[in-house]
C-alpha positions as CSV (number, residue, x, y, z in Angstrom):
1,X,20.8,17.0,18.2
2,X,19.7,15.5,21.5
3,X,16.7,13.0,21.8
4,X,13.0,14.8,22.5
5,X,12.3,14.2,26.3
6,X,8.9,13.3,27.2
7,X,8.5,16.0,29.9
8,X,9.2,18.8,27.3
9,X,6.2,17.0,25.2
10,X,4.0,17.0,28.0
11,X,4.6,20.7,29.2
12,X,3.6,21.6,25.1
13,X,0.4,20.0,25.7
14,X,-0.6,21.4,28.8
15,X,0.4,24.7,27.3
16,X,-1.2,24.6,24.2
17,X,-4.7,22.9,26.4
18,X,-4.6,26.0,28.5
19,X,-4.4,28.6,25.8
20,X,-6.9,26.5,23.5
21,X,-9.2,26.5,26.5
22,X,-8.7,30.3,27.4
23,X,-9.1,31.7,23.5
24,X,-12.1,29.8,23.3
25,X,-13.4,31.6,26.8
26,X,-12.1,34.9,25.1
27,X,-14.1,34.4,22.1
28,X,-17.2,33.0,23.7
29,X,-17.0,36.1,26.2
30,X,-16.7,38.7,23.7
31,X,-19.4,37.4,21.7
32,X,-17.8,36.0,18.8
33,X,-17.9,32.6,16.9
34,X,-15.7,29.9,18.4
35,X,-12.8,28.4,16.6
36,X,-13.7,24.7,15.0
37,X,-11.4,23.2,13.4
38,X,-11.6,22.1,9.7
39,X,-12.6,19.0,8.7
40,X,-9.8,18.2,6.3
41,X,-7.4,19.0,9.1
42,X,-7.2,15.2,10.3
43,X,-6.6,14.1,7.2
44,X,-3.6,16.5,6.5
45,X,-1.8,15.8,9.5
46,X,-2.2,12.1,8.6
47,X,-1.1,12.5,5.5
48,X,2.1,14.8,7.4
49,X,2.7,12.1,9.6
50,X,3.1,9.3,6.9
51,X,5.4,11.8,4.7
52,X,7.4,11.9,7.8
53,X,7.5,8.1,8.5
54,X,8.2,7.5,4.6
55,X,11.0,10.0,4.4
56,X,12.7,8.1,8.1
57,X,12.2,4.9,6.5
58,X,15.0,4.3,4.2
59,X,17.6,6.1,7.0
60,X,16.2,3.3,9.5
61,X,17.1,0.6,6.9
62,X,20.2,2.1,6.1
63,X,21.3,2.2,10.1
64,X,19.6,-0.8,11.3
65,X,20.5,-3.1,8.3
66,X,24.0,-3.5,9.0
67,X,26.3,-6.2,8.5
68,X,29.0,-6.7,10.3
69,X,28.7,-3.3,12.1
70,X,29.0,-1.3,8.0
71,X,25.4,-0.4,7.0
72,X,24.1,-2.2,3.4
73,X,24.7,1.7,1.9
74,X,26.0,4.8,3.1
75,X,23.6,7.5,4.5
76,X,23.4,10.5,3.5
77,X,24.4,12.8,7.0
78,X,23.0,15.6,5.6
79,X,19.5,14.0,4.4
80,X,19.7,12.4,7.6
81,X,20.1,15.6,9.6
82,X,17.3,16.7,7.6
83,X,15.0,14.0,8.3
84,X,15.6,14.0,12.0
85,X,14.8,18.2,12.1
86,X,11.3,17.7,10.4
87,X,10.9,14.8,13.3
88,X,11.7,17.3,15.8
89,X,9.4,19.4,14.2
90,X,6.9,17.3,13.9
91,X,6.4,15.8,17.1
92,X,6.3,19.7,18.3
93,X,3.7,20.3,16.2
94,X,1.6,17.3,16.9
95,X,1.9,18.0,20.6
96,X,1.0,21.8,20.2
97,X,-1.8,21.5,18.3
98,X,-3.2,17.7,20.5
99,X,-2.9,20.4,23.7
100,X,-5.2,22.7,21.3
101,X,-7.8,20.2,20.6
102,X,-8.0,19.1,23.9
103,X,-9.1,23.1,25.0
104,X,-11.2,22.8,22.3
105,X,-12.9,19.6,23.0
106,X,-12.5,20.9,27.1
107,X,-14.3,24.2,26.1
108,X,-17.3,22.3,24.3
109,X,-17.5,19.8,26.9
110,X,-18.2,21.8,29.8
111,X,-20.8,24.1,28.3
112,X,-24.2,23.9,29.6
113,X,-25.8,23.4,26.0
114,X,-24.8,20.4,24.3
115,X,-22.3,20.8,21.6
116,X,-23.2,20.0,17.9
117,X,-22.4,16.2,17.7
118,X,-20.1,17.5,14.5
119,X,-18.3,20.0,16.4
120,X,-17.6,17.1,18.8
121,X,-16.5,14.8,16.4
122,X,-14.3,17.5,14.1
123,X,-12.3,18.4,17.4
124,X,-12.0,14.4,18.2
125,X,-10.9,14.2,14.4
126,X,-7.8,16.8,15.5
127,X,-7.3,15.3,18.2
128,X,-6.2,12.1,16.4
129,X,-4.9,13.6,13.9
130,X,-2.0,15.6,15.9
131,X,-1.4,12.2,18.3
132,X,-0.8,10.4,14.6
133,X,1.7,13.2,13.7
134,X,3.5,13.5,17.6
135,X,4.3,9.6,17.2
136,X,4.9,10.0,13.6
137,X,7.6,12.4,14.4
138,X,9.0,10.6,17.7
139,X,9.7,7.3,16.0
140,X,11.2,9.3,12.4
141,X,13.6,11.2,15.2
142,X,14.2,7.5,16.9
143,X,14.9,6.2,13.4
144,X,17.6,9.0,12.9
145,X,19.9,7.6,15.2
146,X,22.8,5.6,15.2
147,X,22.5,2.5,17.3
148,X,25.1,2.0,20.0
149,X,28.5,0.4,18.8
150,X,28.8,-3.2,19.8
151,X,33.0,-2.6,20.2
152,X,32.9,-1.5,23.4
153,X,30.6,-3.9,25.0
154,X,31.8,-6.8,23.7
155,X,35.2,-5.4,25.7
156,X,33.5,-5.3,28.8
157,X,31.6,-9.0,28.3
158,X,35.2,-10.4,27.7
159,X,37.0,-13.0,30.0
160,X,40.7,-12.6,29.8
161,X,42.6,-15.3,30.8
């Protein structure tokens, strides 16, 4: 499984801004109410993002605590596979629905009423909540892998006489 680029990340933003943005203008325009989200939805994806960081914890310490290049106990590949798909996921997620709350918060800021101060702060409260969860997933997929092996550049460091 390859690393999670930043520019992939970025163009899930954008997308999900521009879509957030234009189903607001749909709704607005056809007369309906416009989507708010909930206020226990910051909390859950908090709540995601630490289940993610707990369940990358343990791998981290298993890769990262080695001694003499053998880690303290084996990991599990497959939990470790695992792991690293739900940090994929994850940061997906957090960076789909951070792209949504910014067309939200983009849709209520350039209305020519002001916004309810609540609807303000419940799209802010998204907002924060889906960054928590994108970083949350980036560092449980950086956790996931294997450091480099120190073999081949102690080889290159060497003098030989």
């Amino acid at each position: 499984m390859k690393r999670t680029r930043a520019s992939v990340i970025v163009a899930w933003v954008l997308g999900a801004l521009v879509v957030g943005l234009l189903l607001e203008l749909a709704l607005a325009a056809a007369g309906r109410s416009i989507l708010l989200p909930p206020a226990s939805l910051a909390l859950a994806l908090v709540l995601c993002a630490i289940v993610v960081f707990g369940l990358a914890w343990p791998i981290r310490k298993s890769t990262r605590g080695a001694v003499d290049g053998k880690p303290r106990k084996p990991v599990n590949p497959f939990m470790a596979v695992r792991v690293a798909a739900l940090a994929k996921a994850s940061a997906y997620s957090g960076a789909l629905l951070l792209g949504a709350a910014g067309g939200l918060g983009l849709y209520l800021l350039t209305r020519s009423v002001t916004p309810a101060v609540a609807s303000v702060w419940l799209t802010i409260g998204m907002a924060f909540g889906a960054a928590v969860l994108l970083v949350s997933g980036l560092v449980a997929e950086h956790f996931c892998t294997l450091p480099p092996d120190d073999d081949e550049d102690s080889k290159r460091g060497e003098v030989r006489a």
